[in-house]
C-alpha positions as CSV (number, residue, x, y, z in Angstrom):
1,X,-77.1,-62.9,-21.4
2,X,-77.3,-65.0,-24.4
3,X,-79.0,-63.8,-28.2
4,X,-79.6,-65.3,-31.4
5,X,-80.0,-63.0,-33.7
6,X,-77.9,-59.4,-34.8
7,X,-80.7,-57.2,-34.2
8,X,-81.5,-58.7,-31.0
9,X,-78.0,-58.0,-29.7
10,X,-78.1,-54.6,-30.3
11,X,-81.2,-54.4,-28.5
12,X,-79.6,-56.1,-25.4
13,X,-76.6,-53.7,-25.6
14,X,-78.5,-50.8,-25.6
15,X,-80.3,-52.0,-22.9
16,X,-77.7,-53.0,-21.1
17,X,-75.7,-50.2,-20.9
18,X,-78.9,-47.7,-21.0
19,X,-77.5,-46.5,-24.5
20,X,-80.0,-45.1,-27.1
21,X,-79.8,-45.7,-30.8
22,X,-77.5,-42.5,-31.6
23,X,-75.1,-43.5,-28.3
24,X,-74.7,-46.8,-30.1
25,X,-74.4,-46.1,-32.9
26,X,-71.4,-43.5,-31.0
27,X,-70.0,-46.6,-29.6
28,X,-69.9,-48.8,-33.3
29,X,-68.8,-46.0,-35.5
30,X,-72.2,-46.1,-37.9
31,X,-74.8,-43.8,-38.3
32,X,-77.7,-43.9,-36.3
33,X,-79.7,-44.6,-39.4
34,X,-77.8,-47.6,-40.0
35,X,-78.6,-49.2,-36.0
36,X,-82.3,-48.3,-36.7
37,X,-83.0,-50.3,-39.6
38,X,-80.6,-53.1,-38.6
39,X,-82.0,-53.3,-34.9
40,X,-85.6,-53.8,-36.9
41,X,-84.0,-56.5,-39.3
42,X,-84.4,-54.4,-42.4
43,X,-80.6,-54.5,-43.2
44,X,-78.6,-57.3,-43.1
45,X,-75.0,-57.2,-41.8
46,X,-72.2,-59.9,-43.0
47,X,-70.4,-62.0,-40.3
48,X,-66.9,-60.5,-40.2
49,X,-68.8,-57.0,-40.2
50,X,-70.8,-58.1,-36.9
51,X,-67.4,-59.7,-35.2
52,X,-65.6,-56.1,-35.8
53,X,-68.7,-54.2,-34.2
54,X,-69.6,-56.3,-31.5
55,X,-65.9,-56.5,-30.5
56,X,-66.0,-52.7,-30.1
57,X,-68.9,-53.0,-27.7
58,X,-67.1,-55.7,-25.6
59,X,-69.4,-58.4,-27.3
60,X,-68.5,-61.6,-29.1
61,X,-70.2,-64.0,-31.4
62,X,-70.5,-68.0,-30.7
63,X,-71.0,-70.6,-33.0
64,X,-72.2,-74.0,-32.0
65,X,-74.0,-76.9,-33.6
66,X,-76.9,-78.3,-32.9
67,X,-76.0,-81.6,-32.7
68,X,-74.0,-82.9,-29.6
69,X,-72.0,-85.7,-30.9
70,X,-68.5,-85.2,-32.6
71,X,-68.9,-84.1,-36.1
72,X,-65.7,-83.3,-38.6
73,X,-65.1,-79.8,-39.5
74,X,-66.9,-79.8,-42.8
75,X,-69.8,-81.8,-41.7
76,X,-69.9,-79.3,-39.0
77,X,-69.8,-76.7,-41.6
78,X,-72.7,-77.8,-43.8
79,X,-74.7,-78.5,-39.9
80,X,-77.6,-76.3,-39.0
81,X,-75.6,-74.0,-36.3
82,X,-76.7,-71.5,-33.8
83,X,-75.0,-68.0,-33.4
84,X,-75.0,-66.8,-30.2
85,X,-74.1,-63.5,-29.5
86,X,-72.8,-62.5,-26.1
87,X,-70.9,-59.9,-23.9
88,X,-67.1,-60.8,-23.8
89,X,-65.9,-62.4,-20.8
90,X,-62.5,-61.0,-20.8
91,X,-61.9,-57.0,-20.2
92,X,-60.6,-56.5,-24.0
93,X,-60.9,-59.1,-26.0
94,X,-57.7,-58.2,-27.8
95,X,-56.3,-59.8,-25.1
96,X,-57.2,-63.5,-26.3
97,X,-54.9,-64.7,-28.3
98,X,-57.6,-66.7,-30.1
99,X,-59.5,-63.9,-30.8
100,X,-56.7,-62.2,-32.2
101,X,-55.7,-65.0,-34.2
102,X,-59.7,-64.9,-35.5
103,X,-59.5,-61.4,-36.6
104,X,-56.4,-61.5,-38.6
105,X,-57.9,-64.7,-40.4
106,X,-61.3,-62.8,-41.0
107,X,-58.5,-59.8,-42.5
108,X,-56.8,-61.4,-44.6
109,X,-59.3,-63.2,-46.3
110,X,-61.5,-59.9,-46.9
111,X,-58.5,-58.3,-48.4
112,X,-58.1,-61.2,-50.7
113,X,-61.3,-60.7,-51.6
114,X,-61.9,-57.1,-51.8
115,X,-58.9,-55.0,-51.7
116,X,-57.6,-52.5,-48.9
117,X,-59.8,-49.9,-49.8
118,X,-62.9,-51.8,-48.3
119,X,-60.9,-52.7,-44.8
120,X,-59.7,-49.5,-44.0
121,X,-62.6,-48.6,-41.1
122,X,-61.7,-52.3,-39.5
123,X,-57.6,-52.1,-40.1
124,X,-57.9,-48.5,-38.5
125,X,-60.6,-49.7,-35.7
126,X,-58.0,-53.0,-35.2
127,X,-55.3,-50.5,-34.8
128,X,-57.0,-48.8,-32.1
129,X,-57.6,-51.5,-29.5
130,X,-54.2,-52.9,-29.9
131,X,-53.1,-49.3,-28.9
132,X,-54.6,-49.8,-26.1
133,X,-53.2,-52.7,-25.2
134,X,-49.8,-52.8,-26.1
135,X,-48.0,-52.1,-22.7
136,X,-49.8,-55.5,-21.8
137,X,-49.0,-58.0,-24.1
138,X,-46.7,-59.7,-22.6
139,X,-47.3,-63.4,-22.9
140,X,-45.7,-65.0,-26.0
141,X,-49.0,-66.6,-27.5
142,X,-50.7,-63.1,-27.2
143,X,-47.5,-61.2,-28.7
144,X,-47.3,-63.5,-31.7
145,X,-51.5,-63.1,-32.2
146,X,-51.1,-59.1,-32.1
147,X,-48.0,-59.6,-34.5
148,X,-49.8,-61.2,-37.0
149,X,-53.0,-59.0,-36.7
150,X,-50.9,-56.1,-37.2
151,X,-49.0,-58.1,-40.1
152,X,-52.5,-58.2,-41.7
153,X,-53.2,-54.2,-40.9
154,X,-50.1,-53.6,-42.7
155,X,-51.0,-55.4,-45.9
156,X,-54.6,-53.2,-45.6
157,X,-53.1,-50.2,-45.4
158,X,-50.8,-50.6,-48.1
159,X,-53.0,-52.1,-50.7
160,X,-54.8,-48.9,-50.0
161,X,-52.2,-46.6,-50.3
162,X,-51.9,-45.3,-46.7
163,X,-48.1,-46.2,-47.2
164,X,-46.6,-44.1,-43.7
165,X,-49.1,-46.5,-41.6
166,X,-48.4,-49.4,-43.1
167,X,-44.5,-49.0,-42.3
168,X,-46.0,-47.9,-38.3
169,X,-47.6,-51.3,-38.0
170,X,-44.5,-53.2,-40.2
171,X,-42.6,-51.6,-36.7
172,X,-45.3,-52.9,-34.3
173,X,-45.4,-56.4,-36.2
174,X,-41.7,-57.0,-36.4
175,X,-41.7,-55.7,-32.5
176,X,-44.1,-58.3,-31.4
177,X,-42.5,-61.0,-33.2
178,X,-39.0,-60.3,-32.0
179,X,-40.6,-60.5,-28.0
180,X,-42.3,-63.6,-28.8
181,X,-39.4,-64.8,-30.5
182,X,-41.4,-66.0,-32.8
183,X,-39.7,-66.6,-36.4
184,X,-42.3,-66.9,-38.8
185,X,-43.7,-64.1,-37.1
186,X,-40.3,-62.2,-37.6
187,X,-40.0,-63.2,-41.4
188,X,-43.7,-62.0,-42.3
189,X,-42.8,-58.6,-40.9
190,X,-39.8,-58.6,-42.3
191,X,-41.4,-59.3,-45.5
192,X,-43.9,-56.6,-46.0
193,X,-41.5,-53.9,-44.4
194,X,-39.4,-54.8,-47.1
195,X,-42.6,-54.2,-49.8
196,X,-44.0,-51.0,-48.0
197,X,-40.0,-49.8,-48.6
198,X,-39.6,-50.6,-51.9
199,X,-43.3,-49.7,-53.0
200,X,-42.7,-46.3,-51.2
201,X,-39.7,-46.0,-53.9
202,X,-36.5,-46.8,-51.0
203,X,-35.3,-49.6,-52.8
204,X,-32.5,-50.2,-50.2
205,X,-34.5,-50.5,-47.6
206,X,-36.8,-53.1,-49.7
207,X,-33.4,-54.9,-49.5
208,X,-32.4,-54.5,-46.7
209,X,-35.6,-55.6,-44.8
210,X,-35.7,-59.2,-47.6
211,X,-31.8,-59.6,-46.1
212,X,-32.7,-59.8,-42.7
213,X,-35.8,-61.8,-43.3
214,X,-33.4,-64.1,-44.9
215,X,-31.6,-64.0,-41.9
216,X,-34.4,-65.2,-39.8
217,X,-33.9,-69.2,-38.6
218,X,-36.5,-72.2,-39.3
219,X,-38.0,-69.8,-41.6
220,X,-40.9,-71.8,-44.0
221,X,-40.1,-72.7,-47.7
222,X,-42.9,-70.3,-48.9
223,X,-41.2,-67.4,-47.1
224,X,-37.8,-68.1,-48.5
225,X,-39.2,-67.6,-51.7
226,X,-41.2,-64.9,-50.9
227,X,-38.2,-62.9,-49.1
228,X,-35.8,-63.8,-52.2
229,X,-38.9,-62.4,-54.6
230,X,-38.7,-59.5,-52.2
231,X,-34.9,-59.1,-52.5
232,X,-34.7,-59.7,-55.9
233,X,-37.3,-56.7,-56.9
234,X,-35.4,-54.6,-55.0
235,X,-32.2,-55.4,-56.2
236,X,-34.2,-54.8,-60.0
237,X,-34.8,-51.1,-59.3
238,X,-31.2,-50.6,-58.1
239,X,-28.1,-49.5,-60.5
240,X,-25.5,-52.1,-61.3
241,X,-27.6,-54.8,-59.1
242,X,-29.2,-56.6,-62.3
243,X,-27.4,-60.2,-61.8
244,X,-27.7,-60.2,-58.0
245,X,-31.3,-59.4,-58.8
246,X,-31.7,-62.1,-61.2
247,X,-30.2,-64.9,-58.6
248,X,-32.6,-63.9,-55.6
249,X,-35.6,-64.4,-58.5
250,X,-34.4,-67.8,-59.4
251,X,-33.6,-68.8,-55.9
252,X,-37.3,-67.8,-55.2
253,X,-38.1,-69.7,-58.6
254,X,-36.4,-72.8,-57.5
255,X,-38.4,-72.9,-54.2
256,X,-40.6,-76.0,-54.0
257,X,-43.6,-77.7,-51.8
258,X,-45.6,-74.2,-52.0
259,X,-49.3,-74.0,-52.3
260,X,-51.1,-74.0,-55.6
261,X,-52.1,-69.8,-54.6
262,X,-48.5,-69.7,-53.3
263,X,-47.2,-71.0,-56.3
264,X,-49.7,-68.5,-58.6
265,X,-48.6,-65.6,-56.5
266,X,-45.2,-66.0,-56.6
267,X,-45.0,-67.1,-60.1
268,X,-46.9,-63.5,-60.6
269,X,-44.2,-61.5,-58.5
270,X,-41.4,-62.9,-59.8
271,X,-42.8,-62.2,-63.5
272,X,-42.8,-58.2,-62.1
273,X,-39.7,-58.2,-61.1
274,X,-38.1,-59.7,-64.4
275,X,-40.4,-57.2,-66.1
276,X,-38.1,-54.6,-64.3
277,X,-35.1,-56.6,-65.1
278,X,-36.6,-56.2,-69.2
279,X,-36.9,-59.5,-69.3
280,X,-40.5,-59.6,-70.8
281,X,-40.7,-63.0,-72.7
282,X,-40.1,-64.8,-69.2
283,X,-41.6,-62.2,-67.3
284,X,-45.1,-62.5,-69.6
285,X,-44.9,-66.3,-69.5
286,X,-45.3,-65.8,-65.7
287,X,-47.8,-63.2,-65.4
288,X,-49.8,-65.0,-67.9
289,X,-49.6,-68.1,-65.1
290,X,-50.5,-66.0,-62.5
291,X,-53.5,-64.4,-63.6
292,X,-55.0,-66.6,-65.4
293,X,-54.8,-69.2,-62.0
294,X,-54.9,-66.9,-59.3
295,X,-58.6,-65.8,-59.4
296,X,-59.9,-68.6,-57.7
297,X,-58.7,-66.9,-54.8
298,X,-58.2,-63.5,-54.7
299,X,-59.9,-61.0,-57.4
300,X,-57.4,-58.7,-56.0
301,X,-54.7,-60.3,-57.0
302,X,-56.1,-61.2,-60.4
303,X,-56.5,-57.2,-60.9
304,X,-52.7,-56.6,-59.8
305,X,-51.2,-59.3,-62.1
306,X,-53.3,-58.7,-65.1
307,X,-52.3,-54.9,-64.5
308,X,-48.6,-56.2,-64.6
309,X,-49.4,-58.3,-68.0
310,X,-50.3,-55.0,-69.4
311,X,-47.7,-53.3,-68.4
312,X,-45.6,-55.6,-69.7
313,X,-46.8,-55.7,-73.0
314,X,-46.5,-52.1,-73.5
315,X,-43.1,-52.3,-72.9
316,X,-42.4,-54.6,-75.1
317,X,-44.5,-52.5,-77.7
318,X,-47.1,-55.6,-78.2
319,X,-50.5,-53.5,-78.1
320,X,-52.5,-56.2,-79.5
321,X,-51.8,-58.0,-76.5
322,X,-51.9,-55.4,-74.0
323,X,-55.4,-54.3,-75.3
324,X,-57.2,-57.4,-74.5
325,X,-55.7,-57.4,-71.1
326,X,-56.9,-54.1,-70.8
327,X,-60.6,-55.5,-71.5
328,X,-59.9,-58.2,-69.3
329,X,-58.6,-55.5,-66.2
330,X,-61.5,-53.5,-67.1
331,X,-63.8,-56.6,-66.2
332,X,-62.1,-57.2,-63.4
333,X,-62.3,-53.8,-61.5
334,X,-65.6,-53.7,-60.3
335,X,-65.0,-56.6,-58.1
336,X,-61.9,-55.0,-56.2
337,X,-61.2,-51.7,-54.7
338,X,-57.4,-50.9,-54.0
339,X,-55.2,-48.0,-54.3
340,X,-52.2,-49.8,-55.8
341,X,-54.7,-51.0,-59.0
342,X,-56.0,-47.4,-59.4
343,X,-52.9,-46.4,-59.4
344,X,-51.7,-49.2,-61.7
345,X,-54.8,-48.5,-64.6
346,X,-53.7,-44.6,-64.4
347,X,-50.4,-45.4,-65.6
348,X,-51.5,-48.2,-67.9
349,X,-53.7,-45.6,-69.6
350,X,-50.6,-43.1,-69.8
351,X,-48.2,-45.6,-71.1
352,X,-50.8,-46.9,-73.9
353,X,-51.6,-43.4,-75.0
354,X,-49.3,-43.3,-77.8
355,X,-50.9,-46.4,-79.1
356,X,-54.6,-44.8,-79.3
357,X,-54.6,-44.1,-83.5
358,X,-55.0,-48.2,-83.4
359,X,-58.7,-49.1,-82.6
360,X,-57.9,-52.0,-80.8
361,X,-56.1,-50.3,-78.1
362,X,-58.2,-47.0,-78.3
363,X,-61.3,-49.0,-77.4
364,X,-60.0,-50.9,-74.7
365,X,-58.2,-47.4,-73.2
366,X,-62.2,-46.2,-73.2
367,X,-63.4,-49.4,-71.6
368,X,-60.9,-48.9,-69.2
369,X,-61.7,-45.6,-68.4
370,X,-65.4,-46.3,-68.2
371,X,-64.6,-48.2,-64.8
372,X,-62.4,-45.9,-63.2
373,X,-62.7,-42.3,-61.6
374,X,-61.2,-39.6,-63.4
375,X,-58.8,-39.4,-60.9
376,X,-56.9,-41.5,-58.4
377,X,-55.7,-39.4,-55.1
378,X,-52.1,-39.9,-55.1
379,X,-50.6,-42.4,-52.6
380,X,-50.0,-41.3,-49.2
381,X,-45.8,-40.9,-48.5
């Protein structure tokens, strides 16, 4: 049973499975408002959004040109395409690699993008299924997949602040990767259980985890720098570790061949963890790098850097500075929704309190205030 159009698959599925609207809408998680005016094409639904439902369902979505002739990848892009939207073949499609592989893709760009906040209903739906499924992934292409979905779920669930999660799926991640024997696999989960520790305030194990990422052979440049960033914020936080802290930075620093966003991101990370090290001339000369380049790509991680800037500045008592960063940030927040920049403009707005008799910074404290709640829950332990 093949169908072209959103609406008309859940039609097909309902009718398929004898389902009304409100045991759809059961099945997809949404209301049964929300199935009624999509199923008559009066709301539209993005493509990732309809992947994520119909994958619930044990449907999947097609894409295929047109034309029948070769075509290269962008030309194929710009084509006129059909979507065709039909039930799965496979029992769970968590259990194609490909698929999985697709979803983590479709993850990590969104969170780019948006923030955790946003992803939490697919991280937690993604979370589910591979429950389901874990006692059966056993072949190595399908381990490594899961591994790097659940790498992705992490990195969701921390930028929203569900911090306890985000170490369970680190676990399930760094599990997968080690049956797959997969070492890129091993070093990415290595990596962000080494950030949910040290964001979760255990800088040891923030160490401990870079260490044995380090450890990991044939690992990629870009995740030796990233794991020696890793180490060396740790290392920051930590009494009578400043120089060792200092080296991992540099040796991350001194990392070439990365990515024009890897190179923004790490220049940005590396600036916070000289920040710690009160190293704010170098540390602002970085940040400045980073969020002034890295927008291009991910608002979120415009939000987080410029929060950094601020920071920063504040510490090293140059308001002027930090208050048009602060109108910047402001400008910014609308476009992202994350736990760890919530969290980062509430103690922004704390730190530049003693500032406020200056206008400058007393009128970028209000425009900053203007975009925010009054209050950001505190971050899950």
């Amino acid at each position: 049973m093949n169908v072209r159009t959103f609406p008309e698959a859940l039609k097909a599925i309902m009718e398929q499975q004898g389902w009304t609207q409100t045991d759809l809408a059961r099945e997809l998680g949404v209301s049964q408002a929300w199935v009624s005016e999509v199923s008559r094409g009066q709301k539209d639904t993005g493509m990732a959004k309809a992947v994520n439902l119909l994958a619930r369902v044990g449907w999947e979505i097609r894409i295929s040109p047109k034309v029948e002739e070769s075509v290269e990848r962008r030309e194929f892009l710009a084509a006129a395409a059909s979507v065709i939207f039909v039930p799965s073949t496979g029992a769970n499609p968590y259990q194609d690699a490909s698929y999985v592989n697709t979803l983590a893709t479709s993850l990590a760009r969104s969170r780019y993008e948006l923030g955790g906040i946003p992803l939490m209903s697919r991280a937690s739906s993604h979370m589910q299924h591979v429950d389901r499924v874990l006692k059966d992934v056993s072949e190595r292409p399908l381990q490594k997949a899961v591994s790097e979905l659940m790498y992705q779920v992490t990195l969701v669930l921390y930028d929203a602040g569900k911090l306890a999660q985000a170490d369970r799926t680190g676990g399930i991640a760094l599990d997968l990767a080690l049956r797959a024997q997969d070492f890129k696999s091993q070093a990415r989960a290595y990596d962000s259980l080494s950030r949910v520790g040290l964001y979760r305030g255990d800088h040891a194990r923030g160490v401990t985890y870079a260490q044995r990422g380090l450890q990991v052979p044939d690992i990629t440049g870009s995740q030796r720098a990233s794991l020696n960033m890793r180490l060396g914020r740790s290392l920051a936080l930590i009494p009578e570790q400043k120089a060792a802290s200092r080296d991992a930075l540099d040796r991350a620093l001194n990392v070439g061949g990365l990515s024009p966003f890897g190179e923004a991101a790490l220049a940005g990370d590396v600036g916070i963890g000289l920040s710690q090290l009160r190293e704010y001339g170098e540390a602002g000369t970085l940040l400045n790098e980073a969020a002034s380049t890295i927008g291009q790509w991910s608002p979120l991680f415009r939000a987080q850097y410029l929060g950094r800037q601020i920071q920063t500045a504040l510490r090293a008592s140059d308001p002027s500075f930090a208050a048009d960063r602060m109108n910047e940030l402001a400008r910014a927040l609308p476009f992202v929704a994350s736990a760890r920049v919530d969290k980062r403009v509430h103690e922004i707005l704390r730190a530049s309190l003693k500032w406020n008799a200056t206008p400058e910074i007393r009128q970028a404290r209000e425009h900053l205030q203007s975009m925010i709640s009054p209050e950001t829950p505190p971050l899950a332990a």
